[in-house]
Every structure is written in structure tokens, then in C-alpha cells.
N, C-alpha and C positions, 0 to 999 in steps of 0.2 A: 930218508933213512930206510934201508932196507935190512928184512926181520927174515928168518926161515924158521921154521918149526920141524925139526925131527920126531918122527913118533912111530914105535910100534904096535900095533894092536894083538900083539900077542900076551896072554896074559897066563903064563905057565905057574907050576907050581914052584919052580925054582926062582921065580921072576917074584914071588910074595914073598919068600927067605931074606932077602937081599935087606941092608938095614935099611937103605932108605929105598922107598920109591918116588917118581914125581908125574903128576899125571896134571894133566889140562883140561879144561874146558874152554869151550870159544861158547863165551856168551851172546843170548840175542843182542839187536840193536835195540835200544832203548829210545822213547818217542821222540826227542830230539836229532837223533839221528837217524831217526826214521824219516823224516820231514827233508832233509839234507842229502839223505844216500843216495846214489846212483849205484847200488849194488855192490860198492868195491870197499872190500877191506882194509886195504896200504891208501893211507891217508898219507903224504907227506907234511912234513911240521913248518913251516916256513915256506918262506920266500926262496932261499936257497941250496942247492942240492948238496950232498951230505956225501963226505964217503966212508962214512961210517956203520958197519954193516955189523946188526946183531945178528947172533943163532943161539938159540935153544935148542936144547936136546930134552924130553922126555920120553918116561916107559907106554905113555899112553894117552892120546887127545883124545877126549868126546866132542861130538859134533855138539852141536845148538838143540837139536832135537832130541840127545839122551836126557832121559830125565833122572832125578838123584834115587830114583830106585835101583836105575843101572848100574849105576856109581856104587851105592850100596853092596849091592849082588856079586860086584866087580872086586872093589878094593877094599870094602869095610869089613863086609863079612867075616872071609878067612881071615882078617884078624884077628878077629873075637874068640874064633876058638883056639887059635896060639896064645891068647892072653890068657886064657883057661889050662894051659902047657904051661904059662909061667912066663911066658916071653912080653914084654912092655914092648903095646903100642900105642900110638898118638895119631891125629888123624888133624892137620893143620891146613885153614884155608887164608888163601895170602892172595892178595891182589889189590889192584886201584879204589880207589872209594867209587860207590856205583854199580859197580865189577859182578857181586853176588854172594860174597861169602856169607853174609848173616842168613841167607834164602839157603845157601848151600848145607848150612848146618842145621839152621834151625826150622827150615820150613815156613809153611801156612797151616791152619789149619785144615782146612783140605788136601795140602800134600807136606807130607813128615816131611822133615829134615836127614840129615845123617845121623843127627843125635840122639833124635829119637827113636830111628829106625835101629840103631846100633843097643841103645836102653830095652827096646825091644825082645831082640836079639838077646841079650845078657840074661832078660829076666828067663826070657823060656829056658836057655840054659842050667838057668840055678833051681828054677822048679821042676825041671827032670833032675837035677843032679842034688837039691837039696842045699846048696851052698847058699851064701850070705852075701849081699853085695853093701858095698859102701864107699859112695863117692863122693868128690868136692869138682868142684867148675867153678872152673875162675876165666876173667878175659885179661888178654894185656892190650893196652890203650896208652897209646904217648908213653912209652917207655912203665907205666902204671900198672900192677895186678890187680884187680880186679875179683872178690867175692861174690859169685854168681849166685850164689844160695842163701846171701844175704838179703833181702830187701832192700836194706839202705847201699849194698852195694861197695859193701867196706873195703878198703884199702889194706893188702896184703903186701908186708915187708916182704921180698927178697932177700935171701941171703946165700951166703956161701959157707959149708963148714968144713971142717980142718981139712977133709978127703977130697976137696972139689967139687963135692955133693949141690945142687942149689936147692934148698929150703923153703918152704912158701909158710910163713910165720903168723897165725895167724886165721890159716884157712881153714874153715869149716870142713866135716865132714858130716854124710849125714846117710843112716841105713836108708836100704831103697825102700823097707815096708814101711817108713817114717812120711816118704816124699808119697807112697800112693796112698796114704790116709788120709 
């Protein structure tokens, strides 16, 4: 199977407007294929050769070696202060199991996440600006939502209302000066 990756490293001001962006990371190898590599990233799947030939196109690959403050600085940031304009963003990480998304969002203790670095980010805003913040986090799992600020990790209905609007039924919200107390 052969894969190509399109990507620009330019990361303009008009290139963050845009409604969606998609950006990549090429994760490290991981110790099992650490033990296994000879260096090359095209693995073929099988026994037999393919002629089926994906391409991606994205606004932006990191190599291996960015780390998620990049990422941060990069693509989170300016959004935080459009979502202070009034504009809704979402910051969504998708891939294989393995891949890195939980690392990606939510860090180590030693190195933040995006979510934290982004909660960051908000609070210094609202303590120069004096606003109020109040959020709910939820995950979706096997088709499931997820109440992230639940403990028990409650189970949030989905729904859909008369506008097409989707709904989360259910989901907690909670002031940020509640979550650092």
C-alpha cells in the first residue's frame, strides 16, 4: 500500500480563519517497533502488493521531535483568543489506539497536555479581563459520551433538537474557580 502526505508549514493568519484546519503528527516508534525497525516508515501489509494508493492532504505535519508546546503556540493558542471574539472552537485528536491522543491532550505531569495548556491560557485571559469561565468535558468512546467531570464517569444522552442542534443531556458544567478549589 502506498500513502503520501501533503503538507504546508505555513501557518498564516488567514490559514487559522478557515473553519476547519487539519494538522498531523508522525509519532515516535514505540518499543516494539523499536526492536523490529530498520529505519523505514512504509511498512507493507501483506504478502501481496496492492494497488491501492492513499493520499492525505493536511495544513500542517510536525515531525516526531515537536513537542505539544509547539502544537500549542501553533494551532491552540489563536484560538483561544477567537473563542473570546465569540467564535466556537474544538481541538479534536483522532487516530489508532497506541497513536498518542490521550499524551496529546492530556499530557504527563511533567509535560502539560493541550488541555491544560489551553485551561491555562483561558484562565490568564479571564483574570486580565475579569470574565467568568465554565466548562463541561466529556469523551466519546464506542459511539458513548462520556462525563469527564463526573467521577463515576456518567453516561451523557445525545440528542438532536427541533434545529439540528446536538444536545449533550445530562452534562455537567462546572465554574473554573469550583475545579481550582
Amino acid at each position: 500500500m502506498a500513502s503520501s502526505i501533503t503538507a504546508s508549514k505555513a501557518n498564516s493568519s488567514s490559514d487559522l480563519r478557515r473553519k476547519v484546519r487539519i494538522v498531523a503528527k508522525i509519532r515516535a516508534n514505540n518499543d516494539l517497533e523499536m526492536l523490529g525497525s530498520e529505519g523505514s516508515w512504509h511498512k507493507p501489509i501483506g504478502d501481496q502488493p496492492t494497488s491501492r494508493k492513499d493520499s492525505y492532504k493536511f495544513d500542517y505535519c510536525y515531525e516526531q521531535g515537536e513537542n505539544v508546546d509547539q502544537i500549542f503556540s501553533r494551532e491552540v493558542k489563536p484560538l483561544i483568543s477567537q473563542v473570546f471574539d465569540g467564535v466556537n472552537a474544538s481541538v479534536l485528536a483522532y487516530g489508532a489506539r497506541g497513536s498518542g491522543k490521550t499524551y496529546m491532550i492530556q499530557g504527563s505531569d511533567e509535560k502539560p497536555g493541550l488541555a491544560l495548556l489551553a485551561m491555562a491560557e483561558i484562565l490568564s485571559i479571564c483574570e486580565k479581563s475579569g470574565n467568568i469561565v465554565k466548562v463541561s468535558c466529556y469523551q466519546v468512546f464506542q459511539d458513548h459520551a462520556y462525563d469527564l467531570l463526573q467521577s463515576s464517569g456518567h453516561e451523557v444522552l445525545v440528542l438532536e433538537d427541533s434545529q439540528g442542534k446536538i444536545q449533550l443531556k445530562g452534562l455537567s458544567e462546572a465554574s473554573i474557580a469550583i475545579l481550582l478549589n
